[in-house]
PyMOL CGO cylinders between C-alpha atoms (Angstrom):
from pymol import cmd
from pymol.cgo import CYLINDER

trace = [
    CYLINDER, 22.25, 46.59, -21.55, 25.41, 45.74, -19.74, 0.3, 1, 1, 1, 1, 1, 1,
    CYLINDER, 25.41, 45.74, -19.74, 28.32, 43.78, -21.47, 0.3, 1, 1, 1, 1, 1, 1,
    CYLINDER, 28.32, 43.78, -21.47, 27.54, 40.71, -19.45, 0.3, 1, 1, 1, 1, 1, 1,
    CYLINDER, 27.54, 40.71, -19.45, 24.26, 40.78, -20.41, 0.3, 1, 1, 1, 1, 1, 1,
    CYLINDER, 24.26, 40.78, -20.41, 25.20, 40.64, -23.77, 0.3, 1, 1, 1, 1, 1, 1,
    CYLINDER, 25.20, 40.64, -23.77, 28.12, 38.00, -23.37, 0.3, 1, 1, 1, 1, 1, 1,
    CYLINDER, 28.12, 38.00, -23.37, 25.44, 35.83, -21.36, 0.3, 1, 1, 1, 1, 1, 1,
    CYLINDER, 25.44, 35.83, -21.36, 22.68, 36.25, -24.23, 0.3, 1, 1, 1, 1, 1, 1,
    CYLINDER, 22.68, 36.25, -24.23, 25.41, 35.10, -27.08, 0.3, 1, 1, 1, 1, 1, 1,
    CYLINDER, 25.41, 35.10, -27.08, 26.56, 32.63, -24.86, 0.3, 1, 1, 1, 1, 1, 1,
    CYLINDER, 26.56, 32.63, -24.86, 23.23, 31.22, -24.82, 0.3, 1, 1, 1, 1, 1, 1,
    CYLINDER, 23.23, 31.22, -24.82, 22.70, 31.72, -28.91, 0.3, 1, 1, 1, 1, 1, 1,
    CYLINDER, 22.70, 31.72, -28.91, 25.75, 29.50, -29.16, 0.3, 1, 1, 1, 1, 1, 1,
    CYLINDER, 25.75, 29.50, -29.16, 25.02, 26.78, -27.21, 0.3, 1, 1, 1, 1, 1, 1,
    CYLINDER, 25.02, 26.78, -27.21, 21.62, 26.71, -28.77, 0.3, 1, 1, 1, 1, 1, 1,
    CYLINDER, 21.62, 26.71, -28.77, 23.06, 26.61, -32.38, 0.3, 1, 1, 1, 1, 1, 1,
    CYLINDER, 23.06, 26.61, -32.38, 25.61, 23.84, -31.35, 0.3, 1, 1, 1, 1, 1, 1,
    CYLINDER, 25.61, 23.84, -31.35, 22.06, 21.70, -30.26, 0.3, 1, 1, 1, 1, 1, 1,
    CYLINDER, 22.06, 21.70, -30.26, 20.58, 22.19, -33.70, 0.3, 1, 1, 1, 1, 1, 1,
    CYLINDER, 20.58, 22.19, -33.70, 23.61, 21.47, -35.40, 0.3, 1, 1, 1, 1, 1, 1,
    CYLINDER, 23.61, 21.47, -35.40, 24.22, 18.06, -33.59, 0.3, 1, 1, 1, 1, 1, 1,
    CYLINDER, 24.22, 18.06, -33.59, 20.32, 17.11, -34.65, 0.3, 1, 1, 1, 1, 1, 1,
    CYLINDER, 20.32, 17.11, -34.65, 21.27, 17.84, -38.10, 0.3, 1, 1, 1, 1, 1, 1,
    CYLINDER, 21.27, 17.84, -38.10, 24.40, 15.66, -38.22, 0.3, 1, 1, 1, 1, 1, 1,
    CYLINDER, 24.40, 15.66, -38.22, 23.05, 12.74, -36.96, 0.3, 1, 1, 1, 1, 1, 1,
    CYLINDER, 23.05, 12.74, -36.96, 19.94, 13.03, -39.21, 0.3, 1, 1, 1, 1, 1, 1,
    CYLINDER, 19.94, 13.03, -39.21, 22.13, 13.33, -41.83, 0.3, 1, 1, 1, 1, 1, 1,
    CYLINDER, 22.13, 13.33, -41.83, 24.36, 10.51, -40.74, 0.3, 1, 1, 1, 1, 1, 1,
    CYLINDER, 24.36, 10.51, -40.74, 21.11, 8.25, -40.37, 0.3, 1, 1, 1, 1, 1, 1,
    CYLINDER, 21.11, 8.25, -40.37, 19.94, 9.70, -43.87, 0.3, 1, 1, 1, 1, 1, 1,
    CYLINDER, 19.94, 9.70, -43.87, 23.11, 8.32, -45.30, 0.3, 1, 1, 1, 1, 1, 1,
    CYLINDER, 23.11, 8.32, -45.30, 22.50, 4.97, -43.78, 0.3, 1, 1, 1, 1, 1, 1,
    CYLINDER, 22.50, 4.97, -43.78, 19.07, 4.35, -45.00, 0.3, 1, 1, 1, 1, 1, 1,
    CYLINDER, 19.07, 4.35, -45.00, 20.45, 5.58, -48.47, 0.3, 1, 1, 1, 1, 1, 1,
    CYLINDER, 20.45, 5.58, -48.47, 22.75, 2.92, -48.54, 0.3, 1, 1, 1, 1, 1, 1,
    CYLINDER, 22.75, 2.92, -48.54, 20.50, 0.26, -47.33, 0.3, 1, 1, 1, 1, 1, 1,
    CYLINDER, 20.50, 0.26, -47.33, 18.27, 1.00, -50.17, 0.3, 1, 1, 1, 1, 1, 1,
    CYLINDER, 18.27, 1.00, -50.17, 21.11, 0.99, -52.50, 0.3, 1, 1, 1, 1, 1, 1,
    CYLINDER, 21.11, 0.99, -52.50, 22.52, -2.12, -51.38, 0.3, 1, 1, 1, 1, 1, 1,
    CYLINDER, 22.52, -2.12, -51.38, 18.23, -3.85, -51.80, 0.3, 1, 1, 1, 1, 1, 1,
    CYLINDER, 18.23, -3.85, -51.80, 18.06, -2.34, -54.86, 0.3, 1, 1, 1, 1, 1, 1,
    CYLINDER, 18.06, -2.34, -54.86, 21.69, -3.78, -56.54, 0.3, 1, 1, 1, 1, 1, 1,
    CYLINDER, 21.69, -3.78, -56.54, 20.27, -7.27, -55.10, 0.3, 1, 1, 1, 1, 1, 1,
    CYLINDER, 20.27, -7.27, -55.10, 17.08, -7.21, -56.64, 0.3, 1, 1, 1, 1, 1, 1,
    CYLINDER, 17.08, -7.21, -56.64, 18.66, -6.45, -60.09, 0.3, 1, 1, 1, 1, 1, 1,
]
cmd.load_cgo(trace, "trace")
């Protein structure tokens, strides 16, 4: 294959990478949320 072929093709693979890594932050952010919300109902029901 051509070189832009290939250029396209990785340009593509990033782009798609950069997607799942933006899902995985902001699980993670909203992970880190709920983890704190149960901390915070658990130190109050001590």
């Amino acid at each position: 294959e051509n070189l832009e072929e290939t250029v396209n093709r990785l340009v593509a693979d990033v782009a798609t990478h950069e997607d799942a890594l933006g899902f995985a932050a902001e699980t993670f952010e909203g992970f880190k949320e709920e983890m704190k919300l149960m901390r915070e109902q658990m130190a109050e029901s001590m």
